[in-house]
N, C-alpha and C positions, 0 to 999 in steps of 0.2 A: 429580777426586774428592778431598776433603778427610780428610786422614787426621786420627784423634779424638787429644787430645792426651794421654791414657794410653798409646796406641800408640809416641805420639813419644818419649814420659818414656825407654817401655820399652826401645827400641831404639839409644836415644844415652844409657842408663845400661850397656846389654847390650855395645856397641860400646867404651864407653871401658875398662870391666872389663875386655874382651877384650885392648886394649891396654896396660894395666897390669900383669895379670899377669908376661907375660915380662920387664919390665920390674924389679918389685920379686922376683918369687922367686930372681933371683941375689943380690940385695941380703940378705934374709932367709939363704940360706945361708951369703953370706958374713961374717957377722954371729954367723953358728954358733946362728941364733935355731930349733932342733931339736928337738923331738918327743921328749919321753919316755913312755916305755910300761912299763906294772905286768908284776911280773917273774907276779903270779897269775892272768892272763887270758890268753884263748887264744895259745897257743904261734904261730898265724902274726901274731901283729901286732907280734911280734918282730922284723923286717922294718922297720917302718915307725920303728923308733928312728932318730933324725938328719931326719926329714919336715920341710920347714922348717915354720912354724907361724905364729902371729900373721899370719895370711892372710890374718884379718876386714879388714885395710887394703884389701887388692886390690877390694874392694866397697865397703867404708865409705865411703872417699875419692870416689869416683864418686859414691856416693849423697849424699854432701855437695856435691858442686858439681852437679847435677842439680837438687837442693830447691833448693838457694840462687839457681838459675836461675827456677823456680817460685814462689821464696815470692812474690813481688810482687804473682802473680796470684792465687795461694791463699796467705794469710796464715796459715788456720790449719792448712797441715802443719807448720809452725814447729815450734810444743810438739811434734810427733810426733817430729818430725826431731832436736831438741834432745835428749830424753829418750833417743832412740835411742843418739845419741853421747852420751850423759852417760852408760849402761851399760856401751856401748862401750868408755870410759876406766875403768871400775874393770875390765873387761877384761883390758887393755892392761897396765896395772899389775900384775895377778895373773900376766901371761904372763910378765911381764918379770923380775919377782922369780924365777919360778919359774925361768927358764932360768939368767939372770945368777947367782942366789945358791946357784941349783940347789938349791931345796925343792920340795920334792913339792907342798905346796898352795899355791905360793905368796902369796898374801895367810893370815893368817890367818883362822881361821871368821869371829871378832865383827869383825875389821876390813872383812871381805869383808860383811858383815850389814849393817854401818852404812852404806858407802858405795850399797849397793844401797838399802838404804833413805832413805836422804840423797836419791838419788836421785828415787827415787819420790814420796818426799813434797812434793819443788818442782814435781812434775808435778802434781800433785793438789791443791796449793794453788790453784797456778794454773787450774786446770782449774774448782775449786770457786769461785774469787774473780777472776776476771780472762775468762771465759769465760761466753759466753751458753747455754751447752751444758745449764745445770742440775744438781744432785746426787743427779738422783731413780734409783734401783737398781732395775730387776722383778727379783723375787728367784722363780723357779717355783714356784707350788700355794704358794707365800704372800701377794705383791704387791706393790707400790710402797712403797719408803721412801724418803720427797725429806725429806732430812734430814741437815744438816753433818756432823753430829757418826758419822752410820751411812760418807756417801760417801767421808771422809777416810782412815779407817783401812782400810775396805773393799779402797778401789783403793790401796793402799801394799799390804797386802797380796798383791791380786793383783798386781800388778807385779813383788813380790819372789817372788813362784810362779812367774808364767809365765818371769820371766828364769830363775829355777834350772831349771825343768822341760825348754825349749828349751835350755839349758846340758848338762844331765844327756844329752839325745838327740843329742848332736852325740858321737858313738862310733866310727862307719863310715863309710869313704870313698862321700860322696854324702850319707850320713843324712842329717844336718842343714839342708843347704842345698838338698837335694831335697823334702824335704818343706816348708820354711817357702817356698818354689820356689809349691809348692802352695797352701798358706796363703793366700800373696799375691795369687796370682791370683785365690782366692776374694774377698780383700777388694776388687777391684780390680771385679770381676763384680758383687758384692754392691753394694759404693756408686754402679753406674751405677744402679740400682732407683732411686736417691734423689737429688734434686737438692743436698739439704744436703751431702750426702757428699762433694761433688768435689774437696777437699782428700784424702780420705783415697785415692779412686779414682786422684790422683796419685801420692802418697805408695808406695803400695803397688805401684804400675805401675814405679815407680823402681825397687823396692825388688826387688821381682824379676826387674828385668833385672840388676840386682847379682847377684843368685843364680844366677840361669841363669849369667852370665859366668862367675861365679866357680865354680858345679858343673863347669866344661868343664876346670879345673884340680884339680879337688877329687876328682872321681869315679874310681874303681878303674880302677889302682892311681893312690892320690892324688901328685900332686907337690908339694901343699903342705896347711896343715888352716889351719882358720878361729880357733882358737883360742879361749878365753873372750873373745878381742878381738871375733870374730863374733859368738859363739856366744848373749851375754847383751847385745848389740846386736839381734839380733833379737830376742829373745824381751821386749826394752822394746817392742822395735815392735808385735809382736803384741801386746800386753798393751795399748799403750798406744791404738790403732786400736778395739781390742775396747770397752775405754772410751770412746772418744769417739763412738762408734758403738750406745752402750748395746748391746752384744750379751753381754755377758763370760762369760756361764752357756752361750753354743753354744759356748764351748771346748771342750765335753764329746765335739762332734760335730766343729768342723772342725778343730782341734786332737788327737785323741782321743791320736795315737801319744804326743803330749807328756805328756798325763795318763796312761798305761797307764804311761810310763816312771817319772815321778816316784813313781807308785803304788808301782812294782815296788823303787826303791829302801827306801822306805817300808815297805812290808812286811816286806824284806829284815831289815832292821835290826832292826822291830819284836820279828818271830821268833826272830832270832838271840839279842837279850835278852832275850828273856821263856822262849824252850824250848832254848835253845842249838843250832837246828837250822834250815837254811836251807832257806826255800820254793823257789827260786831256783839253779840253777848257780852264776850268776850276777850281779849285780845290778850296772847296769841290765839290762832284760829283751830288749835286742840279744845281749847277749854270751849267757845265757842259752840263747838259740838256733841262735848258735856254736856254744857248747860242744857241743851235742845233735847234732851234727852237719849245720846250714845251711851253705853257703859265706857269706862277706859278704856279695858280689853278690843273692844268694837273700833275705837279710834283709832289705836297703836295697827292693831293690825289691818286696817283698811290702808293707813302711812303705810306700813311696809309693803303692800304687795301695789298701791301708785307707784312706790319707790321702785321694786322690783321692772315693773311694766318697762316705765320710762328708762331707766338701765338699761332694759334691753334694748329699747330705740337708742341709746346713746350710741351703745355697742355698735350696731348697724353704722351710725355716720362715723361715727370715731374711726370704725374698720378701714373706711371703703379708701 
């Protein structure tokens, strides 16, 4: 019996994570590359100060020689793949400054703006002028706009969403890499329906044996976290699959935790300036539910199986 070649991605991306872990987490310790935690959120993640961090490596790097073993037969997960790590590193660099210099945000906002957008926009250049893919948007209960000047800014935009919004959800040991865990497998499901898709049916099959491997280090209590290095590595990925796959408006559904969070920061802020009163414990709307009395464990896995659910609603319209 012939095993399908998403299976193979999945389980020799799942296997070398697995092996790299133990590997680079003493590295990352020793390095003192540690985990800072806000002295105004919940009192047990007090704990996790010193977590070695910039972890997104223990996956990334897998997922780089995985694709690069596939690109020859699928060309076009390249752009995916590229885009992915081209997040990745304004990542890496916001992690880096933050430990080394020891600021709080490390990158500053507009620096952090422009890189993520830099980003974005060589994907969508490309995408719009170098790719047989088209520029045409279904936008819901409006319609089709195949038109440069709408696709360009459009998808820079979303790109620079979904990266922040999967950034913003990476909070709790598992969140983040549990649910894009999910994600994945949707898109992995989703692009068998299509025979165009079997780049992305790769990609994505990689991409979450990255995540499964690396959740078996990340999950409560974590030994290490993924870092903006992960964190806006995937959420290129997502963003950038969701594009090439014309899907990007079912973020609403297989995405949803991403958008609830992003929402929630949003609000937060909104509130807090305009009536000096917060909607929220806390913002984003994990800690929120901290606060209120969830364990973490109770949070993350109530996220993954919303995530799960809506998935499978996605499945269904995405199919039909």
């Amino acid at each position: 019996m012939q095993i399908s070649v998403q299976v193979v991605a999945f389980i020799i991306t799942f296997v070398i994570t697995l092996f790299l872990g133990p590997m680079l987490i003493p590295v990352l310790t020793r390095f003192k590359f540690g985990q800072t935690v806000r002295d105004d959120g919940p009192a047990t993640h007090l704990k996790k100060m010193g977590t070695p961090t910039i972890g997104g490596l223990i996956f990334l790097i897998p997922v780089l020689i995985v694709s690069a073993f596939y690109a020859g037969a699928y060309p076009k997960l390249i752009p995916i793949a590229l885009v992915t790590f081209g997040f990745g590193l304004i990542g890496f660099i916001d992690d880096f400054i933050k430990i080394k210099k020891r600021r709080q945000d490390g990158l500053y906002p507009k620096q952090k703006t422009v890189g993520l957008l830099l980003v974005a926009a060589i994907f969508t250049v490309y995408v719009a002028y170098f790719t047989d893919l088209g520029v045409d948007v279904s936008i819901p209960f409006v319609g089709t706009i195949n038109e440069v000047w709408f696709f360009i800014p459009f998808t820079m935009f979303y790109l620079y969403c979904t990266t922040n919004s999967v950034n913003i959800t990476d909070g709790l040991d598992g969140l983040c890499s549990g649910i894009t865990l999910i994600v994945m497998v949707f898109f992995t499901i989703l692009s068998m329906m299509n025979p165009e898709w079997k780049h992305t049916m790769v990609f994505s099959a990689i991409l979450a044996g990255g995540c499964l491997g690396f959740l078996t280090f990340n999950i409560h209590p974590a030994k290490v976290f993924m870092g903006d290095t992960g964190s806006l590595a995937l959420g290129g990925a997502v963003g950038a699959m969701a594009i090439m796959m014309k899907i990007p408006f079912l973020i609403f559904l297989f995405g949803i935790i991403y958008v609830v969070e992003m929402l929630s920061v949003g609000i937060q802020v909104i509130s807090f300036k305009t009536t000096g009163k917060r909607v929220f414990k806390m913002a984003p709307i994990h800690h929120h539910f901290e606060l209120k009395g969830w364990k973490e464990t109770k949070v993350v896995y109530v996220f993954w199986t919303v995530t799960a659910v809506f998935c499978i609603i996605a499945l269904y319209i995405g199919g039909i």
